[in-house]
PAZAPA-4460 file (N, C-alpha, C; in steps of 0.05 Angstrom, whole numbers, plus 32768, in hexadecimal, padded with zeros to 4 digits):
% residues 260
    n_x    n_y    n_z   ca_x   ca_y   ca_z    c_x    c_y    c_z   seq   type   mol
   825F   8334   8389   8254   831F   8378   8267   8307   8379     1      X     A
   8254   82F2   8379   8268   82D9   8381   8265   82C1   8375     2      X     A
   8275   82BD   8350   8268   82AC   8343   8275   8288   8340     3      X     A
   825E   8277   8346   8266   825E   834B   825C   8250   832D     4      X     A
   8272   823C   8325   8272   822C   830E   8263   8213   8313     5      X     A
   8257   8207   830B   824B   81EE   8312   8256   81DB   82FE     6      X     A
   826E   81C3   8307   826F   81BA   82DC   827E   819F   82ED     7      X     A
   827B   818C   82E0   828A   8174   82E2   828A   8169   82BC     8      X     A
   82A0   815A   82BB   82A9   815B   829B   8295   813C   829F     9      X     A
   8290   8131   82B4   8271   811C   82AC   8258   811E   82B2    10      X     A
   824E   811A   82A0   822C   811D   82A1   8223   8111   82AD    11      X     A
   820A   8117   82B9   81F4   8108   82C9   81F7   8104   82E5    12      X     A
   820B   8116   82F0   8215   811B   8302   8200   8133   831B    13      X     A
   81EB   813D   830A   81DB   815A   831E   81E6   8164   831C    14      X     A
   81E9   8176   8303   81F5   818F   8307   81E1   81A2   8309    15      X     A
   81CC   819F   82F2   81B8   81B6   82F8   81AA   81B3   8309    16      X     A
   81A3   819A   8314   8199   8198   832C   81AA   81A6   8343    17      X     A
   81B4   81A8   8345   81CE   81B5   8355   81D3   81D1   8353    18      X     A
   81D0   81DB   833A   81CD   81F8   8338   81A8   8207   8338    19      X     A
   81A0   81FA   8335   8189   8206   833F   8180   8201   835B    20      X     A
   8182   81E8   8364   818A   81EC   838D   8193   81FE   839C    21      X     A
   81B1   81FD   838C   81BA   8212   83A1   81B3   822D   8399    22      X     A
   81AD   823B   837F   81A1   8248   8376   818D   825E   838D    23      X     A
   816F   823F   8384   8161   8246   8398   8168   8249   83B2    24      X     A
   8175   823B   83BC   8186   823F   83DB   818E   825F   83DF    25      X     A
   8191   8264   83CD   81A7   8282   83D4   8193   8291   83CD    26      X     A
   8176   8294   83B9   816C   82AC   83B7   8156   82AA   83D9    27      X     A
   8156   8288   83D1   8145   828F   83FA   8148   82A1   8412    28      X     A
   8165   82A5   8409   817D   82AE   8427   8175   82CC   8421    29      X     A
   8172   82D4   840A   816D   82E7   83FF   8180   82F0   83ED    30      X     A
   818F   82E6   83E0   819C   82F1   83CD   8195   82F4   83B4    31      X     A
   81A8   8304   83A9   819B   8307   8384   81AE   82F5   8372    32      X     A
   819F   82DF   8367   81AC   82C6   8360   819C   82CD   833F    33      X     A
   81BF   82C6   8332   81B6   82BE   8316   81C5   82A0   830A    34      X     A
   81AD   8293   82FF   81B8   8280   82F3   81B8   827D   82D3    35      X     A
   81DB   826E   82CF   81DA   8272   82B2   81DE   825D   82A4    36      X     A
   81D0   824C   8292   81D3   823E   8287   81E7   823C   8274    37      X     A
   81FA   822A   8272   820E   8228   825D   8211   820D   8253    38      X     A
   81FD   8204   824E   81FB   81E8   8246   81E8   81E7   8228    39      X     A
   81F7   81DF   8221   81E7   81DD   81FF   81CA   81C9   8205    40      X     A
   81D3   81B7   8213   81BB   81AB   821C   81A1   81B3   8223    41      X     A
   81A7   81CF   8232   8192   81E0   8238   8178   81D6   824F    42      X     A
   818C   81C0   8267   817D   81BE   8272   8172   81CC   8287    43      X     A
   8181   81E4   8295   8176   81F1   82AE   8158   8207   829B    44      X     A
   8168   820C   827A   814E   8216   8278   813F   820C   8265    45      X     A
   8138   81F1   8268   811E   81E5   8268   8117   81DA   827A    46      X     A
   8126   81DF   8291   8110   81DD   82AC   8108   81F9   82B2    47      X     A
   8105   8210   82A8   80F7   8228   82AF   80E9   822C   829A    48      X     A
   80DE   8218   8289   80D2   8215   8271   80CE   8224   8260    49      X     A
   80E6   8230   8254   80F0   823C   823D   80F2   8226   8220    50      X     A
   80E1   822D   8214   80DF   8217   81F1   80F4   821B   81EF    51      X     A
   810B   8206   81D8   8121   820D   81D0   8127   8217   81B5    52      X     A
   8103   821C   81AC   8101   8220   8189   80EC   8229   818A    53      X     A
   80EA   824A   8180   8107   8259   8175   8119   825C   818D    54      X     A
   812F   8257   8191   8143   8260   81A2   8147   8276   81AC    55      X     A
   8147   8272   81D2   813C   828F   81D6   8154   829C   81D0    56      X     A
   8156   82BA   81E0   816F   82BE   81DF   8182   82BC   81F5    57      X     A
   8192   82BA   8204   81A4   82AC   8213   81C1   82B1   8211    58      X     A
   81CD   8295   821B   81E7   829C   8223   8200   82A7   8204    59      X     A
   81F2   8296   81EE   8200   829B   81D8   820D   82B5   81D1    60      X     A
   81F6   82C8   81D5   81F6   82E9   81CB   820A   82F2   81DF    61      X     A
   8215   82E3   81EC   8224   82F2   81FF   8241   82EC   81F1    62      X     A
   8244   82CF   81D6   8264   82D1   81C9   8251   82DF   81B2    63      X     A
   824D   82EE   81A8   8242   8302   818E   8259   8316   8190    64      X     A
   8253   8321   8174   826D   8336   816D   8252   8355   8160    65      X     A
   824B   8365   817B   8259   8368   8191   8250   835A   81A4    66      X     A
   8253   8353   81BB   8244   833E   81CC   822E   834C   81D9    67      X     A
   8218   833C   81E1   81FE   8343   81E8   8202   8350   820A    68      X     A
   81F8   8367   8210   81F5   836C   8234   81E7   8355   8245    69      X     A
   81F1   8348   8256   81EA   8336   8266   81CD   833A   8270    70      X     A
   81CF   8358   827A   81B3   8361   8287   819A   8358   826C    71      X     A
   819E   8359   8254   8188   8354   8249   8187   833B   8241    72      X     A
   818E   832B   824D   817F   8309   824F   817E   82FF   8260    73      X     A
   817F   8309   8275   816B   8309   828B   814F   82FB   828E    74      X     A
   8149   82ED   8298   812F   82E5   82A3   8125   82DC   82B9    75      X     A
   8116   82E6   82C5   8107   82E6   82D7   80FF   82C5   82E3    76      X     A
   80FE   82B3   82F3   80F4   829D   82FD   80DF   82A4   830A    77      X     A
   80D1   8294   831B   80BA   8294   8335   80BB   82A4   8341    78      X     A
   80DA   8299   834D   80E4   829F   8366   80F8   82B2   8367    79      X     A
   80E8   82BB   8377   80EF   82D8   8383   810E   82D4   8385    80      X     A
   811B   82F1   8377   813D   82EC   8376   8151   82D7   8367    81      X     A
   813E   82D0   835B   8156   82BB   834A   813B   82C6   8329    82      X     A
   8155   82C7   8316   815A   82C9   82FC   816F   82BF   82F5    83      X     A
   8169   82B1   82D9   8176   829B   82C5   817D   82AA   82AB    84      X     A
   818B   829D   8295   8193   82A7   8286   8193   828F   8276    85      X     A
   8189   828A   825B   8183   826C   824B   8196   826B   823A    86      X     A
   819A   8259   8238   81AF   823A   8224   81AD   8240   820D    87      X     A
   81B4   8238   81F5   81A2   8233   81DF   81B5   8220   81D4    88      X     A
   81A5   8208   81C1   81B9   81EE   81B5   81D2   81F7   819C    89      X     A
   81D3   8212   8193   81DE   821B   818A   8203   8226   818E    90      X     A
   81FD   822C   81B0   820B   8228   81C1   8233   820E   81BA    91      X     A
   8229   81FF   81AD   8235   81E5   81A8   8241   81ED   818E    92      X     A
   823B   81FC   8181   8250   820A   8164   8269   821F   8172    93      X     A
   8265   8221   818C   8278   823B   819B   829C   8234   8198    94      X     A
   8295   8215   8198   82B8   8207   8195   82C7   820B   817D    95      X     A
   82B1   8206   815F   82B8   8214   814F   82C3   8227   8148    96      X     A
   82BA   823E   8157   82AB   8255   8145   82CC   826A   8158    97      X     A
   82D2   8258   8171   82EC   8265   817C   8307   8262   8171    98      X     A
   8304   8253   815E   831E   8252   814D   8320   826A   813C    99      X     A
   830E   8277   8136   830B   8290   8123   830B   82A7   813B   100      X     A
   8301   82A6   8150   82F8   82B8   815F   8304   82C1   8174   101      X     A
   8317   82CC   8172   8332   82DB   8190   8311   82DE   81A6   102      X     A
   8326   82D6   81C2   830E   82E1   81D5   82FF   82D8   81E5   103      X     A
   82F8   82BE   81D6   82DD   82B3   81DC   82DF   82A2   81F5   104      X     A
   82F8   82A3   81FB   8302   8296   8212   82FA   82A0   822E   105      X     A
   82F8   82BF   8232   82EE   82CC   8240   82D8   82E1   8241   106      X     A
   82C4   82D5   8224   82AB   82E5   8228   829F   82E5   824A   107      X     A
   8293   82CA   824A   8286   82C4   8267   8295   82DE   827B   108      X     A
   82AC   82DA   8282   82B2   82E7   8297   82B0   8307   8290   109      X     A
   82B5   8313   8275   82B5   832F   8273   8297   8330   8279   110      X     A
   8282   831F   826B   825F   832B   8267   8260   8330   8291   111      X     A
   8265   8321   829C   8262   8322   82B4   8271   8335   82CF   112      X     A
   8287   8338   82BD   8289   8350   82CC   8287   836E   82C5   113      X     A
   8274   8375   82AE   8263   8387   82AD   8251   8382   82B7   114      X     A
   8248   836E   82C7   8229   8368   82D0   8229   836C   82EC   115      X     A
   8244   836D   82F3   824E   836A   831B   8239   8371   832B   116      X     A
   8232   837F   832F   821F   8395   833F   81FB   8390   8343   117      X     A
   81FC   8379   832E   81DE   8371   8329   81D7   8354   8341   118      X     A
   81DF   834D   8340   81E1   8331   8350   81F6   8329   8368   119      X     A
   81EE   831B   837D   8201   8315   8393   8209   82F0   838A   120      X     A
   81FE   82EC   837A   8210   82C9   836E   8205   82C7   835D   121      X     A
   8212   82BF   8348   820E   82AD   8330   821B   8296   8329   122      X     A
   8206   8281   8325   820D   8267   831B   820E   825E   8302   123      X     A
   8222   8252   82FB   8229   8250   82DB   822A   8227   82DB   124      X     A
   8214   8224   82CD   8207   820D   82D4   8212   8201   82AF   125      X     A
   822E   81F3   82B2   823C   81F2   82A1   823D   81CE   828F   126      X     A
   8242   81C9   8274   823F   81B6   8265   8250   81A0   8274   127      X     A
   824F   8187   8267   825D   816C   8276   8277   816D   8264   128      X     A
   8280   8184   8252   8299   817D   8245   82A4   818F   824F   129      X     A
   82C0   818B   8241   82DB   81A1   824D   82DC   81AA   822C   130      X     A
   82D1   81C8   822D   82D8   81D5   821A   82D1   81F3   822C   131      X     A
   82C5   8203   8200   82D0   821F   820B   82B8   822C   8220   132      X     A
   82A2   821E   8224   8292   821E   8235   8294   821B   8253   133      X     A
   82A1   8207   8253   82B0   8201   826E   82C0   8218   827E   134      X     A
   82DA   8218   8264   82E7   822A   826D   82E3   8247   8272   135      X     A
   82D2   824D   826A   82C7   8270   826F   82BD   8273   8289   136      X     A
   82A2   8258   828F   82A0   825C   82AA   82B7   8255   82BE   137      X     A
   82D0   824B   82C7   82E1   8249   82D5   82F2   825C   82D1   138      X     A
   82EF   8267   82C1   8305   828A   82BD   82F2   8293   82C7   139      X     A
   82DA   8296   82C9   82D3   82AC   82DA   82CA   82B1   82EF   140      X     A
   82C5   8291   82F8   82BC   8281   8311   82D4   828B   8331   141      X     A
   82B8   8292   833B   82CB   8297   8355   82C7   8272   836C   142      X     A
   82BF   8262   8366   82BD   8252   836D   82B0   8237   8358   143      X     A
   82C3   8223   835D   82BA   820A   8347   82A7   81F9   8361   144      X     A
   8287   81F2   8355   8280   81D7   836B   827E   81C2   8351   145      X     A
   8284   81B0   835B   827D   8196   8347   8272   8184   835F   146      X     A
   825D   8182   834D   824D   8168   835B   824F   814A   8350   147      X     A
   8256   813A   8355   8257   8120   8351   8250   8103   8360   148      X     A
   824C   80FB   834B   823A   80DF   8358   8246   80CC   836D   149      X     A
   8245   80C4   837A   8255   80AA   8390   824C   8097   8384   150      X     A
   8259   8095   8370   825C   8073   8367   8270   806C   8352   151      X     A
   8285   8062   834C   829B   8059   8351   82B0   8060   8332   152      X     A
   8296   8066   831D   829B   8071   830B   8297   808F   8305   153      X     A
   828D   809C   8315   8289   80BC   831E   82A4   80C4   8326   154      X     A
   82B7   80B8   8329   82D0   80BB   833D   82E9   80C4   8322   155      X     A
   82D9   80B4   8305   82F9   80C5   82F6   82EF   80DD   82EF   156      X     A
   82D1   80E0   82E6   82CE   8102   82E6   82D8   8114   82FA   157      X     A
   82D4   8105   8310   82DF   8117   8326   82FB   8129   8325   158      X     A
   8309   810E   831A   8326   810F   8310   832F   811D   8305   159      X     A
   831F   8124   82E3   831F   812F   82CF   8316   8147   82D9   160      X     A
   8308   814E   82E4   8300   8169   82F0   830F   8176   8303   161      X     A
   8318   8168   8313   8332   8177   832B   834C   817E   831D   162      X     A
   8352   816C   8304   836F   8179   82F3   8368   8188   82E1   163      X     A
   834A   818F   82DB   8341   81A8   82C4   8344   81BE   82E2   164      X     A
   8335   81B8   82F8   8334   81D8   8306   835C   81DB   830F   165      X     A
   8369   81CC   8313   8381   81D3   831E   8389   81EF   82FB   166      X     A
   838E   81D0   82E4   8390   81EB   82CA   8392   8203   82CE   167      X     A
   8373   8208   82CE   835D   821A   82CB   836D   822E   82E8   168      X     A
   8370   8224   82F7   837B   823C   830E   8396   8242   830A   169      X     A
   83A0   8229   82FD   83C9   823A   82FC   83C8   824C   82E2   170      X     A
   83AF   8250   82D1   83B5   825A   82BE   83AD   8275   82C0   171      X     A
   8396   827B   82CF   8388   8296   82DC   8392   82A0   82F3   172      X     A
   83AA   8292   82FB   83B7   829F   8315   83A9   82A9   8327   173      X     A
   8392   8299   8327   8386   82A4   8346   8375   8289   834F   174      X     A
   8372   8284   836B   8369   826E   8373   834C   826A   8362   175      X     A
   833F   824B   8364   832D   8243   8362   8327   822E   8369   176      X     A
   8318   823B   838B   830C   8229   839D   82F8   821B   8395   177      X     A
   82FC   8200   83A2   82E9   81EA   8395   82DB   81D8   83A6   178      X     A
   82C6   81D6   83A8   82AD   81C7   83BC   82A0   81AD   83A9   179      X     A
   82AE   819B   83B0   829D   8181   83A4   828A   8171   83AF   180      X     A
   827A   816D   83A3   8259   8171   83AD   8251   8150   83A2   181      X     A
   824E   8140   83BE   8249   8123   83B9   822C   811E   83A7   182      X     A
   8219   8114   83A1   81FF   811A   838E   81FC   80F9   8389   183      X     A
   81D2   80FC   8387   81DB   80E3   8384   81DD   80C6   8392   184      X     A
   81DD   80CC   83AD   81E9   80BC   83BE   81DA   80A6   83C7   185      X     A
   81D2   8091   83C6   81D0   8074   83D2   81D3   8072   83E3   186      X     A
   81CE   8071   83FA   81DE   8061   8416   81D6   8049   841E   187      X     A
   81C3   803A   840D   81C1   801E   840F   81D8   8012   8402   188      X     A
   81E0   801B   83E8   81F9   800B   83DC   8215   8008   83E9   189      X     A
   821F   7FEE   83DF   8241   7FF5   83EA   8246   8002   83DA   190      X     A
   8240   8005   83BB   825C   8015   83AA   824F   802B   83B2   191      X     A
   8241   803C   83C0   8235   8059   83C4   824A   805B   83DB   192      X     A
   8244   804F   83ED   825A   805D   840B   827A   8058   8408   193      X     A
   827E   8044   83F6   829D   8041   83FD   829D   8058   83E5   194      X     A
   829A   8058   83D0   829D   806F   83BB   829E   808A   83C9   195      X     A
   8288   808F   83E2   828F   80AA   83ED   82A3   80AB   83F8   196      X     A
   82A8   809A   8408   82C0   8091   841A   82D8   809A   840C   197      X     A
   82D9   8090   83F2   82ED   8095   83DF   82F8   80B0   83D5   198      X     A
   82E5   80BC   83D3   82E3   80D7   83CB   82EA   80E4   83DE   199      X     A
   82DE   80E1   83FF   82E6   80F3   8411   8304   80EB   8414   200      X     A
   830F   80D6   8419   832D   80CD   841C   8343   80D9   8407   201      X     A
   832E   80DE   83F5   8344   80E7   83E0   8341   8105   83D4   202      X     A
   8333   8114   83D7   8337   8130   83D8   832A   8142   83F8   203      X     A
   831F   8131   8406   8324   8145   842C   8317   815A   8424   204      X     A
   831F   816C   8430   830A   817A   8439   82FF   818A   8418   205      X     A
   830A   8184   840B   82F3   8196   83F0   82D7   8182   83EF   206      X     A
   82D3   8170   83F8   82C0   815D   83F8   82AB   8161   8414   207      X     A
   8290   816C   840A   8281   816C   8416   827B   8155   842B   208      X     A
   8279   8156   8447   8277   813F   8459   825A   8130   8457   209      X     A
   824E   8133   844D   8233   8125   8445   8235   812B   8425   210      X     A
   8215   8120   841F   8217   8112   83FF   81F6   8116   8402   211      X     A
   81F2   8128   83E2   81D6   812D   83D7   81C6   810C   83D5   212      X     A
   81B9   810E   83E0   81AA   80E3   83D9   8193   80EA   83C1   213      X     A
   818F   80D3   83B7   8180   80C9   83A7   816E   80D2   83B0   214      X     A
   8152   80E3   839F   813B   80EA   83A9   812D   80F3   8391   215      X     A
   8117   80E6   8392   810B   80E8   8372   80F9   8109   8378   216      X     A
   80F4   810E   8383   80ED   8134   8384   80F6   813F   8372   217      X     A
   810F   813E   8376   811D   8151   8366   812C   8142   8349   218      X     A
   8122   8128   8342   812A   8120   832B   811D   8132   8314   219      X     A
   810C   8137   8319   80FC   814B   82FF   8109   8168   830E   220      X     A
   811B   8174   8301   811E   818E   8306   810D   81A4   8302   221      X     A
   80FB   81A1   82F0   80E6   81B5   82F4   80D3   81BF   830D   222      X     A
   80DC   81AB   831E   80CC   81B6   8331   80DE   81C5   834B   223      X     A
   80FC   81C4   8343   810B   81DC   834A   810A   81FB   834D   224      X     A
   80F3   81FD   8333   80F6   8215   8329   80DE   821D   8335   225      X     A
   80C6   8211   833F   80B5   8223   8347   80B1   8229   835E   226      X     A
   80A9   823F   8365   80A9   825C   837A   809E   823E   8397   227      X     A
   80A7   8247   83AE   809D   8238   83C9   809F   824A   83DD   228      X     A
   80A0   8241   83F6   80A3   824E   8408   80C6   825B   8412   229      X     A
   80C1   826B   8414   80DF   8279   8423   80EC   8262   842F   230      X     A
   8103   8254   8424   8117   824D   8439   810A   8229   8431   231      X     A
   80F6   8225   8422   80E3   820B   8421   80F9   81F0   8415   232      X     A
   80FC   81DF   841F   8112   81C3   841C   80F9   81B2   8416   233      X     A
   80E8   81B3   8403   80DC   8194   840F   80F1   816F   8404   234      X     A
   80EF   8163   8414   80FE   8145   8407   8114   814B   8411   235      X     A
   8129   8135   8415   813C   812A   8419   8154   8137   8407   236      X     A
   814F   813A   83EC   8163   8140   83DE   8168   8164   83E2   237      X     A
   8152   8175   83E3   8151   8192   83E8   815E   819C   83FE   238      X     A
   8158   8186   8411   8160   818D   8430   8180   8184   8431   239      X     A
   8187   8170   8424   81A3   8170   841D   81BB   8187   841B   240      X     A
   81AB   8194   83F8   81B5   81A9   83F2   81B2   81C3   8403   241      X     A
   819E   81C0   8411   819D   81D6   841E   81BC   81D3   8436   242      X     A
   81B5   81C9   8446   81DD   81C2   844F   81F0   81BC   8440   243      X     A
   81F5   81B3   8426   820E   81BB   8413   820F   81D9   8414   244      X     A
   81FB   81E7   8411   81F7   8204   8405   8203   8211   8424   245      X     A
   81FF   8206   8439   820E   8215   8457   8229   820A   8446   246      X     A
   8236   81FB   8447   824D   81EF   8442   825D   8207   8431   247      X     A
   8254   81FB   841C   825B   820C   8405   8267   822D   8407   248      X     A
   8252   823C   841A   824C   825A   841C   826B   825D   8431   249      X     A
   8266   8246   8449   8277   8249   8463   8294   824A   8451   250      X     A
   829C   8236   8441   82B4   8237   842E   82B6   824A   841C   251      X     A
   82A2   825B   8416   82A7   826C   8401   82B5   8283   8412   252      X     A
   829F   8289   8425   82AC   82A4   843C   82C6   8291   844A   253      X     A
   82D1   8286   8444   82F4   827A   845A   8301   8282   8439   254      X     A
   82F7   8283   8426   8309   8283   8418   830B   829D   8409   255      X     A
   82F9   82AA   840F   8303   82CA   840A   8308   82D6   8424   256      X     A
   830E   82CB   843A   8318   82E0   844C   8339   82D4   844D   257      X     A
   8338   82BA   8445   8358   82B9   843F   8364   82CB   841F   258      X     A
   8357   82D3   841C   835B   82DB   83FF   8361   82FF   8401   259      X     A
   834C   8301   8418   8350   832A   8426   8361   832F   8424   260      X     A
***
């Protein structure tokens, strides 16, 4: 099992766009892909059109005393091989509620590795802040992608996000490889290409050599979620991700065979 964090500390960046892509990317190949929402926002699951009232049940039950089995919030998508796990806006009292609560720091990673054996990747499709949400998925994350925008103010999240994953890895003593994922992208604009330009000059090779472009398909994410053909890219932006998702996979396997 091979679980990837999806999170940049700025919004509007594609993240769930980004975790339901590659998502779908990986159950195409054929794998057993779960995605998990950790966003109070609850947007990957109201694009699988889950009401948010009454609140289903979800990621929450998983900080409960005693905490909820992963396997039973579970749900099923379209598409074949991928199952999600829902948000709920409640989610957002968790910062609170860890000042009272030893632990909560590493629910995410314990619910999941009782779950090992169920799934070949899970994506943890994570909030735009740095809290205790954040941090659960990067403790348990075998890989951070952050996707971000090429344009010129996308570049301090970037920032803010490369000195949370360095943290986050000197504190867990174990690497946490990181794929940053251009999104977003313009190539009519100057501030779009010199901004990539920027990015690639200044973090190399963790920087994907191409850039997700602008493509209104996939601006409505709901239409991520439903069932297509095996292996199906339609648009510009799909067919993107579909080569981030080679990218991504090629760096994931270099970085566990340096790891053997």
């Amino acid at each position: 099992m091979r679980i990837w964090a999806i999170a940049n500390q700025k919004g509007g960046v594609g993240k769930t766009t980004t975790t339901l892509a590659l998502g779908r990317g990986l159950a195409a190949l054929g794998h057993r892909v779960l995605l998990i929402d950790l966003d109070p926002h609850s947007s990957l699951t109201r694009a699988f059109g889950v009401p948010l009232d009454p609140p289903p049940k979800g990621v929450l039950d998983l900080f409960s005393t005693p905490p909820a089995d992963l396997s039973g919030l579970l749900r099923e998508s379209g598409i074949p091989g991928l199952s999600y796990v829902c948000a709920q806006t409640a989610l957002a009292t968790l910062e609170r509620r860890s000042a009272n609560q030893p632990g909560l720091g590493l629910a995410l990673q314990n619910a999941l590795t009782r779950h090992a054996r169920h799934h070949d990747y899970i994506l943890l499709d994570c909030p735009p802040t740095l809290g205790l949400l954040m941090i659960n998925a990067l403790a348990a994350a075998d890989r951070l992608v952050i996707p971000t925008q090429a344009e010129p103010l996308a570049l301090h999240g970037l920032a803010g996000m490369s000195r949370t994953a360095d943290m986050v890895e000197r504190s867990r003593r174990r690497p946490l490889p990181v794929s940053i994922l251009p999104t977003l992208f313009d190539r009519r604009t100057r501030a779009g290409t010199e901004t990539l330009k920027q990015m690639q000059d200044s973090y190399g090779e963790r920087v994907w050599e191409d850039a997700i472009p602008v493509d209104t398909r996939i601006c409505a994410v709901e239409t991520l979620t439903q069932p297509g053909a095996p292996g199906e890219y339609p648009g510009r932006g799909l067919s993107a991700y579909r080569r981030a998702l080679e990218w991504i996979l090629a760096e994931d396997a270099q970085a566990m065979e340096q790891a053997a």
